[in-house]
PDB file of N, CA, C, O and CB in Angstrom:
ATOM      1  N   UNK A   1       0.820  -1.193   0.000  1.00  0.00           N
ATOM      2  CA  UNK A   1       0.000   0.000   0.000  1.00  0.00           C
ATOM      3  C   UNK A   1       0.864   1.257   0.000  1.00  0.00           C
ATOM      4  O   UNK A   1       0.471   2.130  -0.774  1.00  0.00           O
ATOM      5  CB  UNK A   1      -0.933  -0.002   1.201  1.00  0.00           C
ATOM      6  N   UNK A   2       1.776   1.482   0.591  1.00  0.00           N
ATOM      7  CA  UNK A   2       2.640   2.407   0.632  1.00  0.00           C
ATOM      8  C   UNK A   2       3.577   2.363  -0.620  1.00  0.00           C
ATOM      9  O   UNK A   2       4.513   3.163  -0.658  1.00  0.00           O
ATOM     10  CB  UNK A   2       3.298   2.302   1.860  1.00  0.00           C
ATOM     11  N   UNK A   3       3.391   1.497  -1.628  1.00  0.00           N
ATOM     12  CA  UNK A   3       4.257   2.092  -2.588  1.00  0.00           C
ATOM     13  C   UNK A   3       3.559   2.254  -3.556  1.00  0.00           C
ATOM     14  O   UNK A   3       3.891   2.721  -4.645  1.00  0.00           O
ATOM     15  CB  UNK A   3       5.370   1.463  -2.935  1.00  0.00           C
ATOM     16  N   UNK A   4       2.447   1.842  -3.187  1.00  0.00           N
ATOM     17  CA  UNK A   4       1.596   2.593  -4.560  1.00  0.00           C
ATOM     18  C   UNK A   4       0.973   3.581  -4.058  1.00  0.00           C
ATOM     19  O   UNK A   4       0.469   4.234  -4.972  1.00  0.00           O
ATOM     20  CB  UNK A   4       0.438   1.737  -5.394  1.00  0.00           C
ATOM     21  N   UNK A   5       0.730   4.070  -2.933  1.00  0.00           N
ATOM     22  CA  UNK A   5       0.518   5.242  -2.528  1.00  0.00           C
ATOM     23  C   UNK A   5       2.195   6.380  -3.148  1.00  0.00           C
ATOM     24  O   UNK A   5       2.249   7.432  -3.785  1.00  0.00           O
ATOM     25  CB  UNK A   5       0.183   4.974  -0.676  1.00  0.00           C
ATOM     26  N   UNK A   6       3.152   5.600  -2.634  1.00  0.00           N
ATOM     27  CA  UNK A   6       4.303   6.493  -3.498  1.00  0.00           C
ATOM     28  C   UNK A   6       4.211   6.270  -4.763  1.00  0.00           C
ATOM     29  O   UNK A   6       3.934   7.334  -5.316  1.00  0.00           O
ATOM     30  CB  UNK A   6       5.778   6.228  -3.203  1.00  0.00           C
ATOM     31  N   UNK A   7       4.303   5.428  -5.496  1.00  0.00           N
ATOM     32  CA  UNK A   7       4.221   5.842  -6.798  1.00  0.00           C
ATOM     33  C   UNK A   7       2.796   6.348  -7.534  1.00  0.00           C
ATOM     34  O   UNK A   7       2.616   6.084  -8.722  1.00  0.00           O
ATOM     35  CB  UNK A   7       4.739   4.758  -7.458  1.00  0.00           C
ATOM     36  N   UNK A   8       2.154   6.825  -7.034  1.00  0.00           N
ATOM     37  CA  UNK A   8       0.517   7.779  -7.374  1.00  0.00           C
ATOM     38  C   UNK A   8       1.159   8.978  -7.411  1.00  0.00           C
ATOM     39  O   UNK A   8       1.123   9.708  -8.401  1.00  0.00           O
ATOM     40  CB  UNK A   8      -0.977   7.834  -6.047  1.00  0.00           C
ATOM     41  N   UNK A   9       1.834   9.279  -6.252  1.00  0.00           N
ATOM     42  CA  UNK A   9       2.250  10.978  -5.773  1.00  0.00           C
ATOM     43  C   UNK A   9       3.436  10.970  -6.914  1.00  0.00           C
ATOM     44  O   UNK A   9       3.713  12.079  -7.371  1.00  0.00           O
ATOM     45  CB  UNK A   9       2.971  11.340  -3.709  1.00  0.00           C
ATOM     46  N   UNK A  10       4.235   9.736  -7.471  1.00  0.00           N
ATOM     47  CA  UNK A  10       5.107  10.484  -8.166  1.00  0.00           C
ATOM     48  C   UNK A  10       4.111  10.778  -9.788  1.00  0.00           C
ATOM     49  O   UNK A  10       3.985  11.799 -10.465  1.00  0.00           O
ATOM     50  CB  UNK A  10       6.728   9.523  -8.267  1.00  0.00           C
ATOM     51  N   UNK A  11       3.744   9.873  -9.897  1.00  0.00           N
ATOM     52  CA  UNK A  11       2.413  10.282 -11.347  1.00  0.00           C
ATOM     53  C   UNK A  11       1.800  11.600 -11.465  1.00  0.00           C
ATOM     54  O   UNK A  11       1.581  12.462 -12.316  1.00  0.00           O
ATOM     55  CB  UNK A  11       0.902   9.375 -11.230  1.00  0.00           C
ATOM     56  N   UNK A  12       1.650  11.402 -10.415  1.00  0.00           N
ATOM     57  CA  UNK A  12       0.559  13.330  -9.791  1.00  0.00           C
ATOM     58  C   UNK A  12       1.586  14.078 -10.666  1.00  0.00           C
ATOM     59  O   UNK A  12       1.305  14.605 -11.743  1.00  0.00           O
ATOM     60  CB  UNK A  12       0.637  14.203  -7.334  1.00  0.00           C
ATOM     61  N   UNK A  13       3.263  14.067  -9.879  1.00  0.00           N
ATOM     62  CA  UNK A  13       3.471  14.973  -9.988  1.00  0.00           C
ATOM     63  C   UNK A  13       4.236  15.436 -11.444  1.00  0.00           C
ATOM     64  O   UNK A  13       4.422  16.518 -12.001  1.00  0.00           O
ATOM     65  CB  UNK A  13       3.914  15.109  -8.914  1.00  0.00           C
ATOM     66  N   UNK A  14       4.650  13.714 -11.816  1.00  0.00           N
ATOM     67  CA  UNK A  14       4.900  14.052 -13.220  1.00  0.00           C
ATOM     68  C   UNK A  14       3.836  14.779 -14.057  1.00  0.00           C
ATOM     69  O   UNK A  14       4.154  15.581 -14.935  1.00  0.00           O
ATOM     70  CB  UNK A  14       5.189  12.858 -13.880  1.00  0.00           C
ATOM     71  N   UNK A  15       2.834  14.537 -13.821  1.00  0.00           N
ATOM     72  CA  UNK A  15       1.442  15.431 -14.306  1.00  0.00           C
ATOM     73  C   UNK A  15       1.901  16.658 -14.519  1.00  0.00           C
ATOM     74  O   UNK A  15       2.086  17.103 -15.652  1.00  0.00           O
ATOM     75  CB  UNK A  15       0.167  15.578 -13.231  1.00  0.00           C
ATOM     76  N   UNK A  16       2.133  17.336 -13.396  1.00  0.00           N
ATOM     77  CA  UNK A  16       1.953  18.496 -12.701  1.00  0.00           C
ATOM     78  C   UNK A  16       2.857  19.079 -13.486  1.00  0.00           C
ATOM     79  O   UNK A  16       2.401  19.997 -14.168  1.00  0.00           O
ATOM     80  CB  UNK A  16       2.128  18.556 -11.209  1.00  0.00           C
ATOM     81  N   UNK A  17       3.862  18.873 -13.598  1.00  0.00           N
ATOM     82  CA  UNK A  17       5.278  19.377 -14.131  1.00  0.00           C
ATOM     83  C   UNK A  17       4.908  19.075 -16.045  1.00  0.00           C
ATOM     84  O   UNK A  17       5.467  19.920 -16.744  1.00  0.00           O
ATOM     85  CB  UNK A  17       6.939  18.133 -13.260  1.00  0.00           C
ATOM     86  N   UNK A  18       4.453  18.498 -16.480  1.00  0.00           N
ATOM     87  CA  UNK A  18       4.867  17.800 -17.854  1.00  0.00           C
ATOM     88  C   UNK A  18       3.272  19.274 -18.361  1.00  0.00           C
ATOM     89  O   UNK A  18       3.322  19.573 -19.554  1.00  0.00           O
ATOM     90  CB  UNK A  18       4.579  15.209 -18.067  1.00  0.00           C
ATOM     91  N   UNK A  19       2.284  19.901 -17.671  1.00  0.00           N
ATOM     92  CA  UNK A  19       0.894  20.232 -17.533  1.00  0.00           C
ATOM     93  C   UNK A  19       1.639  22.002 -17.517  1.00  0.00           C
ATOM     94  O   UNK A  19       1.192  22.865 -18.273  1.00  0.00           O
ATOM     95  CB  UNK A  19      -0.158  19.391 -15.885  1.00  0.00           C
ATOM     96  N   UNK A  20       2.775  22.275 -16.554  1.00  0.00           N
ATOM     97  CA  UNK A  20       3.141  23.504 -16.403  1.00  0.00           C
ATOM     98  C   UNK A  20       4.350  23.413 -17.938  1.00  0.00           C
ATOM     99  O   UNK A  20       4.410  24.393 -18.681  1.00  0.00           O
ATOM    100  CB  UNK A  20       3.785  23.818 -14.603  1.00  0.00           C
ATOM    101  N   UNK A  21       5.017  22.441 -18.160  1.00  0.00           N
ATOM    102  CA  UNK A  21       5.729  22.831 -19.630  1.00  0.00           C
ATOM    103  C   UNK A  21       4.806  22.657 -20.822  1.00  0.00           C
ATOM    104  O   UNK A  21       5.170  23.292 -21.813  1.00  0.00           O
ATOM    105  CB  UNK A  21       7.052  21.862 -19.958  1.00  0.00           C
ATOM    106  N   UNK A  22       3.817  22.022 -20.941  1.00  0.00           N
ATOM    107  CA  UNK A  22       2.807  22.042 -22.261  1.00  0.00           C
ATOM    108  C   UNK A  22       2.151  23.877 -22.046  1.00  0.00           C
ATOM    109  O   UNK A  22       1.925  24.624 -22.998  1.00  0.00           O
ATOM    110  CB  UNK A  22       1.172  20.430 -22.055  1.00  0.00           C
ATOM    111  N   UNK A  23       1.976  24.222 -20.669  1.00  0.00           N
ATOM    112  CA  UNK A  23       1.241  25.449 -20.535  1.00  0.00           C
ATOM    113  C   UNK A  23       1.839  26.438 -21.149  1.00  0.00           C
ATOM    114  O   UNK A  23       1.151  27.121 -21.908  1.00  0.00           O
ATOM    115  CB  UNK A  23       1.017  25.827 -19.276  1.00  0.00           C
ATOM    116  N   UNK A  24       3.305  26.766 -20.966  1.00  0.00           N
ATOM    117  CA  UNK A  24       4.653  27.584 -21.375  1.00  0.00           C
ATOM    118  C   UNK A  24       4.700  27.155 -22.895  1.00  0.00           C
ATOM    119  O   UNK A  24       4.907  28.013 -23.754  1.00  0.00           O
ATOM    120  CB  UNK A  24       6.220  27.098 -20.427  1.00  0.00           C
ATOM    121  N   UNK A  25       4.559  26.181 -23.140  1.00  0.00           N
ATOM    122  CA  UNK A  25       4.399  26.375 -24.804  1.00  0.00           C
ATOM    123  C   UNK A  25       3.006  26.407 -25.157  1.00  0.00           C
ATOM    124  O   UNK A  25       2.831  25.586 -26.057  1.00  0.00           O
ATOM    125  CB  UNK A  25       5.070  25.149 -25.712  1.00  0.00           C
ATOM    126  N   UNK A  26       1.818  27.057 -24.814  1.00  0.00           N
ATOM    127  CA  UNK A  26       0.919  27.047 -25.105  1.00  0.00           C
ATOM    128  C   UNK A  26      -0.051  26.037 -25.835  1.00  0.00           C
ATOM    129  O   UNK A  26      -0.970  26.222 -26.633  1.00  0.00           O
ATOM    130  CB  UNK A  26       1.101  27.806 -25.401  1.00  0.00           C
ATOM    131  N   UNK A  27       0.419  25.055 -25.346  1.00  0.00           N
ATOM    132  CA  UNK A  27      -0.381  23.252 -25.345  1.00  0.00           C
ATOM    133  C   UNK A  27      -1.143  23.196 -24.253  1.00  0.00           C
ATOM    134  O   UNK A  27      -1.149  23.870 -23.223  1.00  0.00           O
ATOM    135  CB  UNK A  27       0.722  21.750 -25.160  1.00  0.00           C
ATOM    136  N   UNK A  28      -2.033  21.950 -24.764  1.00  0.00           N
ATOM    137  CA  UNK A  28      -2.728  21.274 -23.801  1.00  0.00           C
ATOM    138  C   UNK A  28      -2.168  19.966 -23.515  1.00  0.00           C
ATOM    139  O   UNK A  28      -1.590  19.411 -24.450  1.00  0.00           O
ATOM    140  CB  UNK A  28      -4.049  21.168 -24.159  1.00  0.00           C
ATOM    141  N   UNK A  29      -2.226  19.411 -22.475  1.00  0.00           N
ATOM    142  CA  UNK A  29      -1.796  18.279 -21.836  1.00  0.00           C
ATOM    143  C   UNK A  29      -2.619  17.437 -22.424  1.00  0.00           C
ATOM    144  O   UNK A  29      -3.687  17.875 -22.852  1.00  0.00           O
ATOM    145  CB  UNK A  29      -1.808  18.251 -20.402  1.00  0.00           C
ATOM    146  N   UNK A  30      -2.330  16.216 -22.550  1.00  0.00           N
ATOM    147  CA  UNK A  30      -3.154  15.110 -23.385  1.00  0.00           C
ATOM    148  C   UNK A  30      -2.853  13.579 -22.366  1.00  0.00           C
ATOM    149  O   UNK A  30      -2.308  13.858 -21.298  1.00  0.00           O
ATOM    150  CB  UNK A  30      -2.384  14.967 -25.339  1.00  0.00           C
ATOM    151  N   UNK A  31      -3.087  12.321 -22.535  1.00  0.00           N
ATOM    152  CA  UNK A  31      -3.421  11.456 -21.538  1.00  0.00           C
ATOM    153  C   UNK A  31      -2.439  11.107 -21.180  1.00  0.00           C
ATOM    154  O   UNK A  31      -1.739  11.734 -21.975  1.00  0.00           O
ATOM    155  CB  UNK A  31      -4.163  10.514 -21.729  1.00  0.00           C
ATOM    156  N   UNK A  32      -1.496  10.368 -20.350  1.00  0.00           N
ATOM    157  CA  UNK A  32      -0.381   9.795 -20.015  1.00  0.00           C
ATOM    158  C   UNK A  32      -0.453   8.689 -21.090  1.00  0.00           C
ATOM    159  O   UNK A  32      -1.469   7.997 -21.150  1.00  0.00           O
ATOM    160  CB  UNK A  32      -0.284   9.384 -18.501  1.00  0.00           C
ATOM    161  N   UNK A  33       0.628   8.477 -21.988  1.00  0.00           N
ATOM    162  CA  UNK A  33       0.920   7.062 -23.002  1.00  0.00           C
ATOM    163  C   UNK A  33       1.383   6.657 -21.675  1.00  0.00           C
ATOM    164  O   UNK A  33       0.519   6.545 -20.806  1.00  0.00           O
ATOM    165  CB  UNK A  33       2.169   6.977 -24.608  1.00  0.00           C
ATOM    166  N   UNK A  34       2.672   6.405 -21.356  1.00  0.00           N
ATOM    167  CA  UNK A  34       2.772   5.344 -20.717  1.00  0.00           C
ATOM    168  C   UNK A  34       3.895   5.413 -19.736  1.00  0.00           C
ATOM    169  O   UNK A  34       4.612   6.378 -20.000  1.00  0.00           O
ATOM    170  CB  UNK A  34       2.853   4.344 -21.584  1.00  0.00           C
ATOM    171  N   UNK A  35       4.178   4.947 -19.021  1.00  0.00           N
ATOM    172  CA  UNK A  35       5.042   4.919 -17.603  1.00  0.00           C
ATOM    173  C   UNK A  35       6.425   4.483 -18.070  1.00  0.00           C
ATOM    174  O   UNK A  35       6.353   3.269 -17.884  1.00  0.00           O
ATOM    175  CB  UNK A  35       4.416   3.760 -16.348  1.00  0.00           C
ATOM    176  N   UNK A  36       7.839   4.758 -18.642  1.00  0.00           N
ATOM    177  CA  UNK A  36       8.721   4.380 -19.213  1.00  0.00           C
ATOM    178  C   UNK A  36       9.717   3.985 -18.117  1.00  0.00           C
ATOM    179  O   UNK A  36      10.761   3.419 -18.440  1.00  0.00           O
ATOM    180  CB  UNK A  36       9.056   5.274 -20.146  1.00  0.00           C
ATOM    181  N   UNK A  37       9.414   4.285 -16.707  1.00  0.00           N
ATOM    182  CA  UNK A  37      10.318   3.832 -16.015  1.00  0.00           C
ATOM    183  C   UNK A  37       9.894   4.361 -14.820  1.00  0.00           C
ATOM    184  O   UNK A  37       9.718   5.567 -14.650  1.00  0.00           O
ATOM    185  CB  UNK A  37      11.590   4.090 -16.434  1.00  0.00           C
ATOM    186  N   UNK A  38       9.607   2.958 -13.431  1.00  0.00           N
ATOM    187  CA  UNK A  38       9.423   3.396 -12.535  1.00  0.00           C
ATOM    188  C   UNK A  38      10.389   2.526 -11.390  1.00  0.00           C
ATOM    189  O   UNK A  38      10.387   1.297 -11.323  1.00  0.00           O
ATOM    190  CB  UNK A  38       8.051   3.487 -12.492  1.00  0.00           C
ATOM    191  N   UNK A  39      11.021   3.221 -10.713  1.00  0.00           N
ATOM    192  CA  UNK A  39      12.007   2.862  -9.299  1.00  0.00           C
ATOM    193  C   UNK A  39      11.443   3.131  -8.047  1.00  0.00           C
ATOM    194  O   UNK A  39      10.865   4.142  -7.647  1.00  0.00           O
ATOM    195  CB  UNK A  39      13.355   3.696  -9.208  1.00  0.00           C
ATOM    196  N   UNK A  40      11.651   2.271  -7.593  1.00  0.00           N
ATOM    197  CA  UNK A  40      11.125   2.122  -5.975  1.00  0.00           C
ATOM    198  C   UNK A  40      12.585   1.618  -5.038  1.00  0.00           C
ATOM    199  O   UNK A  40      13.234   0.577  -5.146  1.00  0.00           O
ATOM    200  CB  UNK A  40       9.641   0.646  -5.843  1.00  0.00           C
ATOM    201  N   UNK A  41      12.758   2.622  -4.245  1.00  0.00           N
ATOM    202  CA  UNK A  41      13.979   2.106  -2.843  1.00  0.00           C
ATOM    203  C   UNK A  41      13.528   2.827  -1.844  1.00  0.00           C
ATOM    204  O   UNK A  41      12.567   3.595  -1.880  1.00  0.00           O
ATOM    205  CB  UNK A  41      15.806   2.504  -2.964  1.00  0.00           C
ATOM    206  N   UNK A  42      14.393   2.523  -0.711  1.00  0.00           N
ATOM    207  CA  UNK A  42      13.722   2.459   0.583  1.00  0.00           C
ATOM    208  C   UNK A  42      14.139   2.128   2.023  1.00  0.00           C
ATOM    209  O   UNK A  42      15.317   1.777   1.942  1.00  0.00           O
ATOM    210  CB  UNK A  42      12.919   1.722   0.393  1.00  0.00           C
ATOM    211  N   UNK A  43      13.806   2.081   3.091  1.00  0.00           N
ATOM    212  CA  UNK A  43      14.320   1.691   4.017  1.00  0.00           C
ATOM    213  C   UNK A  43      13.391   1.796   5.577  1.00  0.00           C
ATOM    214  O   UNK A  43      12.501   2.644   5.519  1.00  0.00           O
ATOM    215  CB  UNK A  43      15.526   2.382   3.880  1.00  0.00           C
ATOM    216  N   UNK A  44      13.446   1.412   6.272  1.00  0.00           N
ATOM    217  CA  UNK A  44      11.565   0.868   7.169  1.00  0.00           C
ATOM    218  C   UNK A  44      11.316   2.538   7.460  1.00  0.00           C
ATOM    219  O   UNK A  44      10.140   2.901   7.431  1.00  0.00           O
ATOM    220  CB  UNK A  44      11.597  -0.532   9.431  1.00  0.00           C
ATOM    221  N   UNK A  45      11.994   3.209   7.640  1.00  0.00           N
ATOM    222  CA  UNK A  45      11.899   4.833   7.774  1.00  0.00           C
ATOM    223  C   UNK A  45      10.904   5.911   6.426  1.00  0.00           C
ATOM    224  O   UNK A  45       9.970   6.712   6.458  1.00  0.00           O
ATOM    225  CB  UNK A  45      13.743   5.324   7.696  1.00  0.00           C
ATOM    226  N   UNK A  46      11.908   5.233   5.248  1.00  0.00           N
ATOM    227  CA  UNK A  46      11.175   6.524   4.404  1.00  0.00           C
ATOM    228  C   UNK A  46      11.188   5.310   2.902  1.00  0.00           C
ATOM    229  O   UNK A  46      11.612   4.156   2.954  1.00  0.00           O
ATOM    230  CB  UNK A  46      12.479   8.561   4.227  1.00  0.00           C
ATOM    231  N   UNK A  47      10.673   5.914   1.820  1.00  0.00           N
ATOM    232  CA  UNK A  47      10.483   5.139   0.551  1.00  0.00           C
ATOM    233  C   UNK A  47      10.312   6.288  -0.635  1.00  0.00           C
ATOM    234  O   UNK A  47       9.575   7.262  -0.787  1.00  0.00           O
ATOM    235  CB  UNK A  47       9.084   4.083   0.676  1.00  0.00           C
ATOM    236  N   UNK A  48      11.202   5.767  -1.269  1.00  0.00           N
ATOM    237  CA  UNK A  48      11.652   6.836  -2.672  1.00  0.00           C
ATOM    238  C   UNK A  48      10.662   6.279  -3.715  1.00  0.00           C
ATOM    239  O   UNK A  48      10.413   5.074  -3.731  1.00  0.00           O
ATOM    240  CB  UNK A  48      13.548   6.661  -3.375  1.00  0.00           C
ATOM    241  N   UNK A  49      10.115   7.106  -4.554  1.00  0.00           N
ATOM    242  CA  UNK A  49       9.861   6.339  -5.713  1.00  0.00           C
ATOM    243  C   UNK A  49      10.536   7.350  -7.017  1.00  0.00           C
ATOM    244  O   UNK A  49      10.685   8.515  -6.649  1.00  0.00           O
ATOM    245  CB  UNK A  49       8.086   6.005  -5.818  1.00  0.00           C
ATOM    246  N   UNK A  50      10.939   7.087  -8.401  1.00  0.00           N
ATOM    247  CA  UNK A  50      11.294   7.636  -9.266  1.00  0.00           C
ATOM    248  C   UNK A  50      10.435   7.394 -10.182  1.00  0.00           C
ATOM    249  O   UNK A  50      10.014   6.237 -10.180  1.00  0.00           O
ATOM    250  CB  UNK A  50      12.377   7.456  -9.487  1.00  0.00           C
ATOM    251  N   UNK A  51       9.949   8.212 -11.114  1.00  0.00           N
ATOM    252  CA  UNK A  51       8.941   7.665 -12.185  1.00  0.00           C
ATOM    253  C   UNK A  51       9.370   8.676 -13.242  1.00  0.00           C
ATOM    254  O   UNK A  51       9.546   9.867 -12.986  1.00  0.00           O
ATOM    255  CB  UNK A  51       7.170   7.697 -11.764  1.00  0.00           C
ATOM    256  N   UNK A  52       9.562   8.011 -14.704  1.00  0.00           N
ATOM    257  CA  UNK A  52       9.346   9.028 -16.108  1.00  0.00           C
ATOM    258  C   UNK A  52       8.036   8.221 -16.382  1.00  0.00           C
ATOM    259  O   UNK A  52       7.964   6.993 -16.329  1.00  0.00           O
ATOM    260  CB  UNK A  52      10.755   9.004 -17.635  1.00  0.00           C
ATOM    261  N   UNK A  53       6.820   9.227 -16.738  1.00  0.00           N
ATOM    262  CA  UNK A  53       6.043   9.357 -17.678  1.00  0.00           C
ATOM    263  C   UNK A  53       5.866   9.421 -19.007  1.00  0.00           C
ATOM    264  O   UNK A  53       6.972   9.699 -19.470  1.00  0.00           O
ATOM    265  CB  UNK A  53       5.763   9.901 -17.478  1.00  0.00           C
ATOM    266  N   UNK A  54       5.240   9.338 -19.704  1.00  0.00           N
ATOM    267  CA  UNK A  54       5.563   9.415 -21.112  1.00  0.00           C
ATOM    268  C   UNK A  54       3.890  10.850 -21.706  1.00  0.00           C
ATOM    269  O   UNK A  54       2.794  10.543 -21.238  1.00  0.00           O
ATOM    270  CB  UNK A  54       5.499   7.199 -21.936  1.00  0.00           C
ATOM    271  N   UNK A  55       3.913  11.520 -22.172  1.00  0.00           N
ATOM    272  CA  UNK A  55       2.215  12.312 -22.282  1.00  0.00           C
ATOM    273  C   UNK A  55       2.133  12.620 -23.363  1.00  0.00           C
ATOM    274  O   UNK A  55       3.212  12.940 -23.861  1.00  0.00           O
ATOM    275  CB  UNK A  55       1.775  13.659 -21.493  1.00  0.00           C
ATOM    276  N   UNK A  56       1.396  12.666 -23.916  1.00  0.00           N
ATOM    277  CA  UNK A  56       1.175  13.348 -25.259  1.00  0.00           C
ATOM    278  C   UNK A  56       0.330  14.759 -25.230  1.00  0.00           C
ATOM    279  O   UNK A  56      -0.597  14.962 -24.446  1.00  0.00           O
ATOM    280  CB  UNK A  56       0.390  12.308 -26.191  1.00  0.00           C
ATOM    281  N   UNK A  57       0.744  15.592 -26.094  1.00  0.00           N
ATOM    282  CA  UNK A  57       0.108  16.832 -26.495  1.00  0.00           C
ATOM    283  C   UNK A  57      -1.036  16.979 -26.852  1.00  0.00           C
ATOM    284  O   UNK A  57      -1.415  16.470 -27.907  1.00  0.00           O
ATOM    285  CB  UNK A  57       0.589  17.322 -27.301  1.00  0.00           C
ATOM    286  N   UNK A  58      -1.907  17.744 -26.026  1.00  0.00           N
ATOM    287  CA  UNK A  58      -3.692  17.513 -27.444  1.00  0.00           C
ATOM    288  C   UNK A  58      -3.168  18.308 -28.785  1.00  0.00           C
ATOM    289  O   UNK A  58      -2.236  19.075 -29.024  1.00  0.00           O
ATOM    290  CB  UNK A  58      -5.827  18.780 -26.769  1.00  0.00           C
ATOM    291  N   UNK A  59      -4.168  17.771 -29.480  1.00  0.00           N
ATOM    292  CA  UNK A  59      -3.798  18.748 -30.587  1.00  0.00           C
ATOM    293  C   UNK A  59      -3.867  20.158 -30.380  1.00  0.00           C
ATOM    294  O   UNK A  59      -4.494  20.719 -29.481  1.00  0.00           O
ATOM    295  CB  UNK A  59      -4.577  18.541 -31.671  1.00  0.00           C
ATOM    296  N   UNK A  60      -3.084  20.767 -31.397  1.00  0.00           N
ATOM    297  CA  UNK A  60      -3.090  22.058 -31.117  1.00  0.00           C
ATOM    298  C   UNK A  60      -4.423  23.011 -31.589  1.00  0.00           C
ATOM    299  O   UNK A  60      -5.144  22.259 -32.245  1.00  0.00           O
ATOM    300  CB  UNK A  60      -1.863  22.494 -31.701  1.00  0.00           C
ATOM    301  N   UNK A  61      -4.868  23.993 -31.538  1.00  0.00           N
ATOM    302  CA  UNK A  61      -6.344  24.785 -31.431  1.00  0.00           C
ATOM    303  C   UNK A  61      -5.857  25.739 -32.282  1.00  0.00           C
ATOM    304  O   UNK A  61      -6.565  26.689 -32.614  1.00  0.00           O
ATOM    305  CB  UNK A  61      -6.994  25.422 -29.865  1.00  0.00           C
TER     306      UNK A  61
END
């Protein structure tokens, strides 16, 4: 449960970030294609996750 609770928050935030550079080029964010790489490490204290996303652009307007 806790690492898919961490790897959600890292999705979020690839969102978040991939949503503020489509914005700066005046795009729209389009669906996540696909998860190209996700890492999980850790230790009974804390738990890392690493994630690249993959997103596509909507078309442009």
């Amino acid at each position: 449960a806790v690492w898919n609770a961490a790897a959600d928050d890292a999705v979020h935030e690839a969102r978040a970030q991939a949503e503020r550079l489509a914005k700066a080029a005046g795009r729209d964010l389009g669906a996540a294609r696909q998860i190209t790489f996700l890492s999980r490490s850790g230790d009974s204290d804390s738990a890392t996750v690493t994630v690249a996303v993959r997103f596509a652009l909507a078309p442009a307007r």
